[in-house]
PyMOL CGO cylinders between C-alpha atoms (Angstrom):
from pymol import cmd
from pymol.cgo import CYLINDER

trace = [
    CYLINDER, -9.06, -17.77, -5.78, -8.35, -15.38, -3.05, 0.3, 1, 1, 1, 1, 1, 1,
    CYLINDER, -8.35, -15.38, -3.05, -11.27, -12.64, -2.17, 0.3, 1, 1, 1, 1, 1, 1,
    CYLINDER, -11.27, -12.64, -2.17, -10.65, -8.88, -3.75, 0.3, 1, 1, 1, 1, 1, 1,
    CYLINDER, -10.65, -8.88, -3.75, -10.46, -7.36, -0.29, 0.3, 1, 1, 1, 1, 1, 1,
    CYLINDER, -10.46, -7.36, -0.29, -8.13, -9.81, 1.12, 0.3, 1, 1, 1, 1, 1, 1,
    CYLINDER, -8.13, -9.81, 1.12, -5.76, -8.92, -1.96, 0.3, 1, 1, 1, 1, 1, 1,
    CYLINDER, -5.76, -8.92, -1.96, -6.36, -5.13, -1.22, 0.3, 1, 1, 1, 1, 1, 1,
    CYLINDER, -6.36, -5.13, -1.22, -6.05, -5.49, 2.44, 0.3, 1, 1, 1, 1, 1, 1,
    CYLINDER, -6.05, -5.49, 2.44, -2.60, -7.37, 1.72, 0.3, 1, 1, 1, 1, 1, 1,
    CYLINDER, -2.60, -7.37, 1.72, -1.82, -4.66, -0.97, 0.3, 1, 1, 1, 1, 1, 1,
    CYLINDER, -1.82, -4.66, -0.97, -2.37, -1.82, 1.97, 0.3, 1, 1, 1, 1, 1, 1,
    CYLINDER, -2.37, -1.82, 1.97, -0.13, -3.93, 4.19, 0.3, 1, 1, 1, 1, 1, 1,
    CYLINDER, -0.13, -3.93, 4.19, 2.78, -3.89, 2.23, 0.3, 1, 1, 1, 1, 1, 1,
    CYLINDER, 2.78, -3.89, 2.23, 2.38, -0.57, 0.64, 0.3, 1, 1, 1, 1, 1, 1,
    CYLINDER, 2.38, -0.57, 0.64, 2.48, 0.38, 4.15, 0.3, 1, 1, 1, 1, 1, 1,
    CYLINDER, 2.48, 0.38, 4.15, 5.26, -1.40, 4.75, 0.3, 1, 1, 1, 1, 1, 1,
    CYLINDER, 5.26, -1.40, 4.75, 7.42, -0.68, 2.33, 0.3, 1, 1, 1, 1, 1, 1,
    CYLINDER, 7.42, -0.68, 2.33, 6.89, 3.32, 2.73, 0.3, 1, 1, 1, 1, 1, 1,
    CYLINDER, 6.89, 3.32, 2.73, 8.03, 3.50, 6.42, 0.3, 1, 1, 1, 1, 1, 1,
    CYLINDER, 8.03, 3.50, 6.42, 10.54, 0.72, 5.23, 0.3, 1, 1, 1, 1, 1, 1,
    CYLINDER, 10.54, 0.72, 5.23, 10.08, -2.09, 7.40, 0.3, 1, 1, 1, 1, 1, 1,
    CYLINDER, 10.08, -2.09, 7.40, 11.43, -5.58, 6.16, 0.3, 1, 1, 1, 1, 1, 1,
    CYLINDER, 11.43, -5.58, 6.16, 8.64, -8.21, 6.40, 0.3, 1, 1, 1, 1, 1, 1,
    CYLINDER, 8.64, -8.21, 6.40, 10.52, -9.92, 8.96, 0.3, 1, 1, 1, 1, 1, 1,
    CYLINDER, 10.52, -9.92, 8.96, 10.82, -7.46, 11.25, 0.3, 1, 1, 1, 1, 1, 1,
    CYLINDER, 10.82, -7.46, 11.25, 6.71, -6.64, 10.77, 0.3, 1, 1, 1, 1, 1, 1,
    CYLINDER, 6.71, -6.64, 10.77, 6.86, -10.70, 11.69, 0.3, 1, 1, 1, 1, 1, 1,
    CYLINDER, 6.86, -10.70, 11.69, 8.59, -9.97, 14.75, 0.3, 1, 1, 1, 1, 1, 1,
    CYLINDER, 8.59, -9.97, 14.75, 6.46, -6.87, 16.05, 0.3, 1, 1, 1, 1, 1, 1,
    CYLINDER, 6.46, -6.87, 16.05, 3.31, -9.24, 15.11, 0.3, 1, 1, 1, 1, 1, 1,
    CYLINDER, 3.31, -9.24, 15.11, 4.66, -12.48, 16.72, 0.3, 1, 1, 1, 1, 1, 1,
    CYLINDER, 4.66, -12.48, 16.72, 4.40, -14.48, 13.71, 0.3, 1, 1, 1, 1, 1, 1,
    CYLINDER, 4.40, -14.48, 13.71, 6.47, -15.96, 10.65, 0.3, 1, 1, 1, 1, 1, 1,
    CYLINDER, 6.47, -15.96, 10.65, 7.49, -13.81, 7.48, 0.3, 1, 1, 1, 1, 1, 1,
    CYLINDER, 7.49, -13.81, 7.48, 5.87, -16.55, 5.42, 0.3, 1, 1, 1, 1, 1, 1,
    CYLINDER, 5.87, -16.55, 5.42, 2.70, -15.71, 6.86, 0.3, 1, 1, 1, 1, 1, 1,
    CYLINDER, 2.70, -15.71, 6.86, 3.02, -11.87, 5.96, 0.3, 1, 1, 1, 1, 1, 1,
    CYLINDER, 3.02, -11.87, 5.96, 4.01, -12.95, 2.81, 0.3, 1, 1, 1, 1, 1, 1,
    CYLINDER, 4.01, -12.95, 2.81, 0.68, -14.92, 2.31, 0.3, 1, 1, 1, 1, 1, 1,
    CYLINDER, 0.68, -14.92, 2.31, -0.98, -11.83, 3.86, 0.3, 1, 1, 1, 1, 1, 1,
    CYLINDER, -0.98, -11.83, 3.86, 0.31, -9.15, 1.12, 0.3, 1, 1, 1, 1, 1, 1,
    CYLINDER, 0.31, -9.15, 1.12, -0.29, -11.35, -2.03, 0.3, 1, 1, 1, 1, 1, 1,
    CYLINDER, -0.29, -11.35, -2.03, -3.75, -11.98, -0.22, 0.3, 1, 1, 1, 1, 1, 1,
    CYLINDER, -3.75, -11.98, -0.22, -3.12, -15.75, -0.64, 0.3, 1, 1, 1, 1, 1, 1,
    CYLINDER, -3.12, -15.75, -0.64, -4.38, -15.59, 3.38, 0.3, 1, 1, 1, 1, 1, 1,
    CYLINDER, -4.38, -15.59, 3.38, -6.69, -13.78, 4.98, 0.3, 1, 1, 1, 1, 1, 1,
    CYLINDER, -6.69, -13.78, 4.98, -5.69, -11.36, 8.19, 0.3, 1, 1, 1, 1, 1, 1,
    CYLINDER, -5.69, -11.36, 8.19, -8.12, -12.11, 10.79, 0.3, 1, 1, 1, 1, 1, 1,
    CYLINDER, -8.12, -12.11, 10.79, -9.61, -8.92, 12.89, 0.3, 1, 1, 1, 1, 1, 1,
    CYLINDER, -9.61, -8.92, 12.89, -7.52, -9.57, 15.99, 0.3, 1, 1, 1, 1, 1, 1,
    CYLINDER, -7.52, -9.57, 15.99, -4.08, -10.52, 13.58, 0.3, 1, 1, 1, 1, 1, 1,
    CYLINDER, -4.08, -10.52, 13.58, -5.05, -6.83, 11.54, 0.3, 1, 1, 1, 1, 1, 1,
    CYLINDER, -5.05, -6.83, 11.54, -5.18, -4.95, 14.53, 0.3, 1, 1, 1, 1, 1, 1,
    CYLINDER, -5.18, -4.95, 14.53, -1.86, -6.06, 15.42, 0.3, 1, 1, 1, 1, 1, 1,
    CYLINDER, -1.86, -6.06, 15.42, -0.44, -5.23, 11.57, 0.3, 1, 1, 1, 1, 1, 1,
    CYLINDER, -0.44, -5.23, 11.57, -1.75, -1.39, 12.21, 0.3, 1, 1, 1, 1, 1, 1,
    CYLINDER, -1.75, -1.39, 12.21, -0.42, -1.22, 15.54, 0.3, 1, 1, 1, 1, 1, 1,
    CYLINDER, -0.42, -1.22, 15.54, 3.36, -2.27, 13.98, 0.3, 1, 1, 1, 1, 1, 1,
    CYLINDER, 3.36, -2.27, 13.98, 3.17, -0.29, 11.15, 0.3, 1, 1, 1, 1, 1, 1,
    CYLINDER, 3.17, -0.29, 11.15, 1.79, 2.55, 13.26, 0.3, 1, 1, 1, 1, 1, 1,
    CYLINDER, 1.79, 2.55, 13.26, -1.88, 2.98, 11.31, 0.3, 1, 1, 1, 1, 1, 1,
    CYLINDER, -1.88, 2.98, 11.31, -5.48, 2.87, 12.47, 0.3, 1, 1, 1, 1, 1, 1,
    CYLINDER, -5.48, 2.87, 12.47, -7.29, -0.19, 11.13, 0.3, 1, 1, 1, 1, 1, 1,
    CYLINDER, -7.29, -0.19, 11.13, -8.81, 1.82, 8.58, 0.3, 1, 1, 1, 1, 1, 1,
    CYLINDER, -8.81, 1.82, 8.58, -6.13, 2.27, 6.50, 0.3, 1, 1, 1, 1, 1, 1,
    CYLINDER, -6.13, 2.27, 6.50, -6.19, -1.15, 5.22, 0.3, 1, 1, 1, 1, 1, 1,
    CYLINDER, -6.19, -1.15, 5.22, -9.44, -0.26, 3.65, 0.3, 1, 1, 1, 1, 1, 1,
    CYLINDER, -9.44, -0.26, 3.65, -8.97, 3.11, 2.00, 0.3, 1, 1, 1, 1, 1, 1,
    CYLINDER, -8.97, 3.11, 2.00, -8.97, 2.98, -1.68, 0.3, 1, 1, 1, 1, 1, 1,
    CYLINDER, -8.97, 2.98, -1.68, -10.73, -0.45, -1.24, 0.3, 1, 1, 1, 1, 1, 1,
    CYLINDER, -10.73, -0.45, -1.24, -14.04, 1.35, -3.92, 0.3, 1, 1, 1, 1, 1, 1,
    CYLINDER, -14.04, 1.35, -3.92, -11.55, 2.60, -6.25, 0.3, 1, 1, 1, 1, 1, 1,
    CYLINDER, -11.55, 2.60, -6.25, -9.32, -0.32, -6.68, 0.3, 1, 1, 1, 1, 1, 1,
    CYLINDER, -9.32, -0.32, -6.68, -12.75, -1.99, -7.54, 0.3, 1, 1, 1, 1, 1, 1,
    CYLINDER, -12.75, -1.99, -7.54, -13.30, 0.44, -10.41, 0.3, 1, 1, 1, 1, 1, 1,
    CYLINDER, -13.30, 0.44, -10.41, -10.10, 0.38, -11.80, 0.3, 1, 1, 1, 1, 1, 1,
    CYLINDER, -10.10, 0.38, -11.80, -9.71, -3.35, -11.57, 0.3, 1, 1, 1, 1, 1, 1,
    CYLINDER, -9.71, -3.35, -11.57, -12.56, -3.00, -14.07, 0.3, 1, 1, 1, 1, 1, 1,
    CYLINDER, -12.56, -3.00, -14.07, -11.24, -1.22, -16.40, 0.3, 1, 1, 1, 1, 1, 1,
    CYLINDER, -11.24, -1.22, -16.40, -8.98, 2.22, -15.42, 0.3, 1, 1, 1, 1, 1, 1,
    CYLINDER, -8.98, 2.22, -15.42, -6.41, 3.23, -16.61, 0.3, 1, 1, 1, 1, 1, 1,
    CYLINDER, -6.41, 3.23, -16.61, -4.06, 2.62, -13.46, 0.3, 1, 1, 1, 1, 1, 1,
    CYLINDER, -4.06, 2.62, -13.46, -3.03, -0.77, -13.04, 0.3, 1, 1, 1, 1, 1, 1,
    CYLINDER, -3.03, -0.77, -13.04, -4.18, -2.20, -9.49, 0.3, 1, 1, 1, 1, 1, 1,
    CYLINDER, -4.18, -2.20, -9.49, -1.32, -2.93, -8.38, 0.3, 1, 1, 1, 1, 1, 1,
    CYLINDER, -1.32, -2.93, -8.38, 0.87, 0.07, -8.70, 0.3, 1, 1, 1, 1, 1, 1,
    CYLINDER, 0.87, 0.07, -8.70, 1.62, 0.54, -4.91, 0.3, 1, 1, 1, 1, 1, 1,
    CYLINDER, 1.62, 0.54, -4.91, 2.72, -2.66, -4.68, 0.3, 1, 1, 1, 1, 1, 1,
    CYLINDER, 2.72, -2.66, -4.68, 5.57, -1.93, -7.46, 0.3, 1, 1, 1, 1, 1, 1,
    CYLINDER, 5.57, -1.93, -7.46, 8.88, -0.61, -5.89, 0.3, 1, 1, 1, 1, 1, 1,
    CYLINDER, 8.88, -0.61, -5.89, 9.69, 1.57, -8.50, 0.3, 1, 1, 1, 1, 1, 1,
    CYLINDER, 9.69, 1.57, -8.50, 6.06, 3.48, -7.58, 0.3, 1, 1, 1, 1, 1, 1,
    CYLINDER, 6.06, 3.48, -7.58, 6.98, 3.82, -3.91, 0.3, 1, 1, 1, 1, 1, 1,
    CYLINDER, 6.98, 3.82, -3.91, 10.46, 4.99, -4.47, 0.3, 1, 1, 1, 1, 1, 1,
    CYLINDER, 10.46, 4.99, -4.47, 9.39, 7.83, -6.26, 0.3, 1, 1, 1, 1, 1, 1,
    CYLINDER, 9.39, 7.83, -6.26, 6.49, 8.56, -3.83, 0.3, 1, 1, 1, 1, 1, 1,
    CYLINDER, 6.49, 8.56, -3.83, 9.32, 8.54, -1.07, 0.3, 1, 1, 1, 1, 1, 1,
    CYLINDER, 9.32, 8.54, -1.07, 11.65, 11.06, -3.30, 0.3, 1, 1, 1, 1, 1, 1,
    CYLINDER, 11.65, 11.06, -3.30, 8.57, 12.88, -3.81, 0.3, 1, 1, 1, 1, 1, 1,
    CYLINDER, 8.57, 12.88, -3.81, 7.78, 13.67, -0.31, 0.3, 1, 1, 1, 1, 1, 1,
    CYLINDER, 7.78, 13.67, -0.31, 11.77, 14.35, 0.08, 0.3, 1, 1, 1, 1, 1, 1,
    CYLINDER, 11.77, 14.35, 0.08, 10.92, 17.52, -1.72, 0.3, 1, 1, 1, 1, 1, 1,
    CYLINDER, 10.92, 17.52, -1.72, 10.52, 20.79, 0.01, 0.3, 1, 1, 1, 1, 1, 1,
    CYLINDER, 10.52, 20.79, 0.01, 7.04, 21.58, 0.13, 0.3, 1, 1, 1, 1, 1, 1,
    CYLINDER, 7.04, 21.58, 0.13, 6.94, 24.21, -1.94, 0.3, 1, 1, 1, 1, 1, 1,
    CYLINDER, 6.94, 24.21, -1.94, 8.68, 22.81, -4.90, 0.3, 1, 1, 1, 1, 1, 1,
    CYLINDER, 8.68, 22.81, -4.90, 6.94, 19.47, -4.60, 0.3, 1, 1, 1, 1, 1, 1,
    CYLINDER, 6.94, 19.47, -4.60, 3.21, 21.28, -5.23, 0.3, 1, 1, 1, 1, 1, 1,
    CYLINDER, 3.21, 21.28, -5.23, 4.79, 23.04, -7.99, 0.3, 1, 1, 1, 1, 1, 1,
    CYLINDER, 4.79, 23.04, -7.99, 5.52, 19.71, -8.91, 0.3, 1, 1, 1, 1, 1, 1,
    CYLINDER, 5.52, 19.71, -8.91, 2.68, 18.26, -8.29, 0.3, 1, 1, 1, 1, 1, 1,
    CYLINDER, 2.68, 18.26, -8.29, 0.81, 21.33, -10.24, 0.3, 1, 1, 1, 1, 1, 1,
    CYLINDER, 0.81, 21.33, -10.24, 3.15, 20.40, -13.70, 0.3, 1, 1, 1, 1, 1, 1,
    CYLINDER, 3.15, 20.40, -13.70, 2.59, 16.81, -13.16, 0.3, 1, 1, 1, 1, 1, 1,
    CYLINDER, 2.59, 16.81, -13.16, -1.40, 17.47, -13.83, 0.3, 1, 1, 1, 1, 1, 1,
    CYLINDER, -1.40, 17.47, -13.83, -1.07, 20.12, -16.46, 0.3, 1, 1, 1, 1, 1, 1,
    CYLINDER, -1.07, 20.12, -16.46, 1.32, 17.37, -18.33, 0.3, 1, 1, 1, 1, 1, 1,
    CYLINDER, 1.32, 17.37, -18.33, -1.32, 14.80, -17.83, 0.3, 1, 1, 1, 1, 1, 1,
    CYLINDER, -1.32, 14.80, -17.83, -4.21, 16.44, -18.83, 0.3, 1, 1, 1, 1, 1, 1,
    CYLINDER, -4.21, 16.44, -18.83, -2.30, 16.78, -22.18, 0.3, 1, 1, 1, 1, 1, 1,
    CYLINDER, -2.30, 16.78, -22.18, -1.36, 13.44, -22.62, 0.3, 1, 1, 1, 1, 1, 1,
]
cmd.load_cgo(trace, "trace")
């Protein structure tokens, strides 16, 4: 069974990945490696070693870090939140995160301020 934070890390990878919208063979190609092997990465089914990571956040232009933000929260919500843990890695979620930052930025907090008052309803 593959480790939580390999499966996060590999969440963060393609999340990352998909938003700047890099195929995972061309992240293969900046990395020097196989798209099987990212593909084992992002499910988690591998884990990145230290040197392999630091090559990842240098392609998809991201300190190291990254790969570990959210690492707490996904935690807590894989035991028992209401989001479902893997909602960056669903395409539908990142499309509208990319039309989302399409808006101007004016309209998108106005947006962003009708989007809370309609959850805190709900």
């Amino acid at each position: 069974m593959a480790h939580p934070v390999d499966v996060h890390v590999g969440k963060r990878i393609r999340h990352r990945r998909w938003l700047i919208g890099m195929t995972q063979q061309q992240l293969a190609e900046k990395v020097g490696i196989k798209f099987q092997q990212i593909q084992k990465y992002e499910t988690g089914a591998n884990r990145v070693s230290a040197s392999r990571l630091w090559d990842i956040s240098d392609a998809l232009e991201v300190q190291v870090s990254f790969f570990f933000e959210g690492l707490q929260e996904d935690q807590q919500t894989a035991e028992g939140g209401k989001v479902p843990d893997d909602l960056m890695t669903d395409k539908e979620a990142l499309d509208l995160v990319r039309s989302y930052y399409a808006i101007p930025e004016n309209q998108r907090r106005r947006l962003f301020e009708l989007a809370r008052v309609l959850s805190d309803v709900a």
